[in-house]
C-alpha positions, 0 to 999 in steps of 0.5 A: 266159541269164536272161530279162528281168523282163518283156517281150511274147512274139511268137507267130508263124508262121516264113512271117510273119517279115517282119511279125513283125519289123515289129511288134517294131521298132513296138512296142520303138520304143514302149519295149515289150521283146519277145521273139521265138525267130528273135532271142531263143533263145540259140545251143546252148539247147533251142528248146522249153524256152527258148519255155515259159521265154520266155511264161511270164516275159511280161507279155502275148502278142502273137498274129500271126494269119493263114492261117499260124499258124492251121494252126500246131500249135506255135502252138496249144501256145504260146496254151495255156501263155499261157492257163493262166498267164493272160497277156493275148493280143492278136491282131493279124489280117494277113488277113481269115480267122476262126478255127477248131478249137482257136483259136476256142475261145482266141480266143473271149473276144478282140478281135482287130485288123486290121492292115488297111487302116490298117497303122500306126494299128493298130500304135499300137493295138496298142501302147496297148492293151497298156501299158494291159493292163500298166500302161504309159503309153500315147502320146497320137495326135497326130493324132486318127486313129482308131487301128484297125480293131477286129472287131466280133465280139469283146468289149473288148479283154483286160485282168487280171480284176478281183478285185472280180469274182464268180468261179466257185468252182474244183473240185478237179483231174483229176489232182493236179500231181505225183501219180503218175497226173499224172507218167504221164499227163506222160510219155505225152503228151510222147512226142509233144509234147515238154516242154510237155506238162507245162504242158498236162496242169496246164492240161487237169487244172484246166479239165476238168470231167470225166475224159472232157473232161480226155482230150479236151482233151489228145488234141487234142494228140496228131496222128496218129489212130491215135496218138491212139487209143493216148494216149486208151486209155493216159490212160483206165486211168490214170484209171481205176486212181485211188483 
């Protein structure tokens, strides 16, 4: 089954079901399509390669964060794939928690909003703010309420990158996509994470500076420690065997 042209991905923890029905209904009721797994992954399809199919059609990702979902392994992997495709994240916090590990690092460039104290305010926030990312109309508040709590510890909300801006010139990757020490370097780490590995190894290969930083960042996937140890020795020879 296709997925549809363009739609917002709701990443979610399975312990935040209600809330993350509530925020699909508000948002489609705006005429924003969504896509979310409890309803949207067809019966007999593999989960994790309709998930990867799923964010990677999305036009934005809406983040549901909470105590929930920041300990959230799967997660993490979902913002990762959102990030390396450059899809815009809007986090919307359902508790007054700060993030931590591998999400203050994905957050770190993002403006979250509270769902409280004004819960439907920041609903409608969160809908304009992303048919402004998108290009969508946004709906005008008739009541001239503030729409939102927004923290004050973020920047703007995350909108597409100008072009018109300087960018830093980009250095070739670790590993090449396809190279034969990529598609080892794939098989290694997707004996412990599954398809997504793939989309992680481009991910760590064109983010990571050196080949240590590019081990790294790709152990961090990997969660028992003496596993990890394993992968870590595995990815240095291929690394060290490369012309």
């Amino acid at each position: 089954m296709p997925e549809p042209a363009s739609h917002v991905f709701i990443c979610f923890s399975s312990k935040d079901e209600a809330v993350a029905r509530e925020v699909v209904d508000f948002l489609e009721a705006q005429g924003l399509k969504c896509w979310i797994s409890l309803r949207d992954v067809p019966p007999g399809q593999n989960y994790q390669e309709t998930i990867v199919q799923a964010i990677e059609a999305a036009q934005a990702i809406v983040f549901l964060f909470s105590e929930h979902s920041s300990k959230s392994g799967e997660i993490k992997k979902e913002l990762s794939i959102g990030g390396s495709l450059n899809a815009p994240v809007f986090p919307l916090r359902l508790a007054p928690i700060a993030p931590s590990g591998a999400l203050r690092y994905e957050l770190a460039i993002r403006q979250w909003i509270d769902i409280f104290p004004h819960r439907q305010y920041a609903l409608g926030k969160l809908a304009d703010t992303i048919k402004q990312a998108i290009g969508a109309p946004a709906a005008a508040d008739s009541s001239g309420a503030p729409l939102a709590h927004a923290s004050p510890m973020r920047p703007a909300a995350p909108v597409r990158s100008s072009p018109a801006k300087t960018r830093a010139r980009p250095h070739a990757p670790i590993v090449a996509s396809g190279s034969k020490e990529f598609e080892t370097i794939r098989a290694l780490l997707a004996r412990h994470i599954g398809p997504i590995a793939k989309i992680l190894v481009e991910k760590a290969a064109t983010q990571a500076k050196t080949p240590a930083e590019f081990c790294e960042q790709l152990a961090t996937h990997v969660n028992a420690p003496a596993e990890r140890t394993s992968f870590l020795q595995a990815v240095r020879a291929q690394l060290a065997n490369k012309p």
